[in-house]
FITOR-799402 format. One line per 10 residues: their letters; for each residue x, y, z of C-alpha. Coordinates in nm, 3 decimals, decimal comma, m for minus. Layout:
% residues N
a> X Y Z  ...
% end
This chain:
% residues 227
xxxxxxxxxx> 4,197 m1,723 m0,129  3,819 m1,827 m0,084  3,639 m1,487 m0,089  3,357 m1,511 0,155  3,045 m1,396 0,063  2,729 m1,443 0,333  2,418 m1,419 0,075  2,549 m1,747 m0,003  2,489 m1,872 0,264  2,108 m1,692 0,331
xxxxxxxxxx> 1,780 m1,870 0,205  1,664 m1,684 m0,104  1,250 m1,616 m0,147  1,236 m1,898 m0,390  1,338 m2,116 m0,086  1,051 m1,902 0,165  0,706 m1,923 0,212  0,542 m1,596 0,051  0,294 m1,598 0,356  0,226 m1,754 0,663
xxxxxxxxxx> m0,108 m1,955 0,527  m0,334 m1,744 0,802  m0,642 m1,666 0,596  m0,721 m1,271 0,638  m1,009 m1,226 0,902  m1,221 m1,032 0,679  m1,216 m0,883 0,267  m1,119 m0,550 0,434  m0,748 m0,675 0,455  m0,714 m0,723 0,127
xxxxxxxxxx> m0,911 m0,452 m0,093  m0,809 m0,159 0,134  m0,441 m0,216 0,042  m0,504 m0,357 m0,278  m0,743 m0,016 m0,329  m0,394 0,156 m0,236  m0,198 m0,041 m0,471  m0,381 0,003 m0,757  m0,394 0,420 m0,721  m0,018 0,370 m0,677
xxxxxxxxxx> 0,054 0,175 m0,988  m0,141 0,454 m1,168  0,068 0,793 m1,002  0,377 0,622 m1,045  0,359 0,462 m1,342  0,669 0,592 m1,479  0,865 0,512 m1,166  1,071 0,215 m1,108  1,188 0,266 m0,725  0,922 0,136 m0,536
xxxxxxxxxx> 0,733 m0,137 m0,435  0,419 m0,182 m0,249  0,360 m0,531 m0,106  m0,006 m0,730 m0,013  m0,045 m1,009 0,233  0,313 m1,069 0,139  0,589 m1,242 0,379  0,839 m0,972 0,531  1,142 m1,153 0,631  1,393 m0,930 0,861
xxxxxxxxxx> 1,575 m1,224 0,979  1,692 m1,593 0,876  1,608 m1,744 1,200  1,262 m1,543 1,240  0,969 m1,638 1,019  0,829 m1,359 0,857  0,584 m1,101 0,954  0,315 m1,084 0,679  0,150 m0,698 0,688  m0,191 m0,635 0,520
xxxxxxxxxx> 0,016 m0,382 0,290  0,350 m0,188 0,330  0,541 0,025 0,076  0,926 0,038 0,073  1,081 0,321 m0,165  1,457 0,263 m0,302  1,380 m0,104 m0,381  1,340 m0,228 m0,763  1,038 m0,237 m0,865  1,033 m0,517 m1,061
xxxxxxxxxx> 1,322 m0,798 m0,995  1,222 m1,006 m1,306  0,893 m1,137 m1,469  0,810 m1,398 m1,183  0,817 m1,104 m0,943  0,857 m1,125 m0,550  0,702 m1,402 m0,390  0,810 m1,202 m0,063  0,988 m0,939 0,044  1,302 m1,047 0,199
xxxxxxxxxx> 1,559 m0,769 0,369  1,897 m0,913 0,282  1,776 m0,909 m0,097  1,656 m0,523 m0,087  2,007 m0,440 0,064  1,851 m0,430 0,402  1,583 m0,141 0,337  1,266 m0,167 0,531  0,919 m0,044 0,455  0,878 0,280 0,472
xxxxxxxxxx> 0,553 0,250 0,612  0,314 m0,044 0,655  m0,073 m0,088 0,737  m0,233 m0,308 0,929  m0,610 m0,372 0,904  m0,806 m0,413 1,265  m1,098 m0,701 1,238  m1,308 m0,813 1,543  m1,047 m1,027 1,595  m0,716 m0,876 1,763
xxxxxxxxxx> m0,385 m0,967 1,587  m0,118 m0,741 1,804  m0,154 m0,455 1,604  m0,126 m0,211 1,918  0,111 m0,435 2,111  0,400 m0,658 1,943  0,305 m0,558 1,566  0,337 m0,255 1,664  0,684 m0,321 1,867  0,801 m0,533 1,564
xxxxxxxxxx> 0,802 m0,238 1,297  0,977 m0,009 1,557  1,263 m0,228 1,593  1,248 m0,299 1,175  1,284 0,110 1,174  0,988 0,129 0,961  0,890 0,492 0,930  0,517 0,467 0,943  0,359 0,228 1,130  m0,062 0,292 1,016
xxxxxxxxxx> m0,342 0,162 1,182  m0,727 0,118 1,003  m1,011 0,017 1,255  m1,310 0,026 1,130  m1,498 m0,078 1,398  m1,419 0,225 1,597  m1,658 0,480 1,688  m1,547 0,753 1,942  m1,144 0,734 1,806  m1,021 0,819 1,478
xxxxxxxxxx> m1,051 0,467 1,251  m0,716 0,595 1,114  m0,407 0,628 1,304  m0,078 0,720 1,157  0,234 0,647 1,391  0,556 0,806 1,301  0,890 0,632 1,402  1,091 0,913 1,650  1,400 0,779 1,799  1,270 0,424 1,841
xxxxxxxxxx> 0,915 0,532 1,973  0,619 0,532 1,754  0,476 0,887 1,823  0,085 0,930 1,703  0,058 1,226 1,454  m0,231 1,456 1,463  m0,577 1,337 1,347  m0,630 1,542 1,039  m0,738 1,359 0,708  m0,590 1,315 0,472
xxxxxxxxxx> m0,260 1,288 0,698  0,053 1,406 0,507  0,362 1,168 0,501  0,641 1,454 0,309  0,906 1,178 0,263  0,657 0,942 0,068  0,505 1,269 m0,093  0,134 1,176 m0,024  m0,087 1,174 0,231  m0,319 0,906 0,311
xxxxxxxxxx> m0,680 0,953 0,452  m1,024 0,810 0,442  m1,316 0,899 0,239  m1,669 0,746 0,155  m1,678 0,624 m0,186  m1,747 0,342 m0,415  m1,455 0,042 m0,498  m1,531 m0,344 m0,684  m1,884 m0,214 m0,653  m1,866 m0,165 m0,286
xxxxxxxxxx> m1,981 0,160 m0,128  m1,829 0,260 0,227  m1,559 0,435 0,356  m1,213 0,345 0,218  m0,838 0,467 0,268  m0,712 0,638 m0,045  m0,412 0,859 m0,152  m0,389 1,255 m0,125  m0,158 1,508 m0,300  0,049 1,803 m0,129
xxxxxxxxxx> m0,307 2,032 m0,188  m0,530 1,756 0,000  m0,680 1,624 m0,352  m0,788 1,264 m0,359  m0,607 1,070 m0,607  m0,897 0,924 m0,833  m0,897 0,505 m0,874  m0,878 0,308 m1,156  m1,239 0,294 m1,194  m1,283 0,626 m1,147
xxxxxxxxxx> m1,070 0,754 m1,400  m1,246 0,473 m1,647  m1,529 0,627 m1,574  m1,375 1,003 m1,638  m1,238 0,931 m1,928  m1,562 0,774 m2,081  m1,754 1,058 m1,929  m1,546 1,313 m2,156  m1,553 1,093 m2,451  m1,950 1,086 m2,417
xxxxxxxxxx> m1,935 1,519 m2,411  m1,684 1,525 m2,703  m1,955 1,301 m2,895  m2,255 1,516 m2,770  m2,097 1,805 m2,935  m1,998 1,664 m3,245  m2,334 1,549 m3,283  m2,445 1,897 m3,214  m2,217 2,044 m3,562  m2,371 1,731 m3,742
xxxxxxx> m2,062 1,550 m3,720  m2,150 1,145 m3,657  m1,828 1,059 m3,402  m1,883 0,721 m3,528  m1,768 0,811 m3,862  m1,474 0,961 m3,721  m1,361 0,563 m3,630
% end
């Protein structure tokens, strides 16, 4: 008897755009979550059950094109699939888990983040819907939304804000990324710690090195001959 199996029958991400070929409004939309990325692939670099997604295609339903986030995060997922990686992120191939939270970057230029975005992710039961703008002034740039039956409920304005089943918080601080200096979203831990960047923790471990030199120097000990 023919078994029937309906993957079969569903387009697979090699037969998908990976994006919907709108060019982001402003570099914002890409470092921010790419900043986010990067810490990520750092903390959990011994973890293979995540997988955090840029600009990338979301596709929730075969006769829907996709939604493309600025960044989202889905935990229970693979990783890695195989070396060519995801060109998007496609439900019925990650056994129908959604992000567990995505971001959306606010520009000048309004793309539905408060209204059907926003709408969108509730219905997707993503857990955390969050929301950068920038160009606010009297509001908080950074608002976290937390799915409660079906309704997106706003959760207090502290930073960093803690999200317990992702284990991190997420907040915004002033500091310095690709050479840029301004005010950026990074990663907390469970005591309110920013988790250092890449660069940053280039530049800590050089930093040491330099002191471990100084001191060999100091018991006339050349750390070059060490080499």
């Amino acid at each position: 008897m023919l078994k029937y199996n309906p993957l079969h029958y569903l387009p697979s991400s090699e037969e998908l755009p990976d994006s919907d070929d709108t060019p982001v409004d402003n570099e914002l939309q890409d470092l921010i979550p790419g900043l986010l990325k990067a810490i990520l692939a750092l903390v959990w670099a011994n973890r293979m059950d995540w997988f955090f997604g840029v600009d990338m295609g979301v596709y929730y339903d075969p006769e829907e094109p996709a939604i493309v986030p600025d960044g989202f995060l889905s935990l229970g997922v693979e990783r890695v699939f195989d070396e060519n990686l995801r060109r998007s992120y496609i439900f019925w191939e990650e056994d129908h888990i959604p992000p567990i939270m995505v971001l959306e970057i606010v520009s000048e230029k309004r793309r539905g983040e408060y209204t059907n975005k926003k709408n969108l992710y509730a219905e997707l039961e993503v857990l955390y819907y969050v929301v950068y703008n920038p160009i606010r002034r009297r509001k908080s740039p950074l608002e976290v939304y937390r799915l409660v039956n079906g309704e997106y409920n706003l959760q207090p304005q502290d930073n960093p804000i803690w999200l317990p089943e992702i284990g991190l918080g997420i907040g915004r601080e002033r500091g310095t990324y690709q050479g840029i200096t301004r005010e950026w979203l990074y990663w907390y831990d469970d005591r309110g710690s920013r988790l250092l960047t890449p660069e940053e923790r280039i530049l800590q471990a050089e930093q040491k090195a330099e002191r471990l030199a100084e001191k060999l120097r100091e018991l006339g000990i050349d750390p070059n001959s060490l080499n």
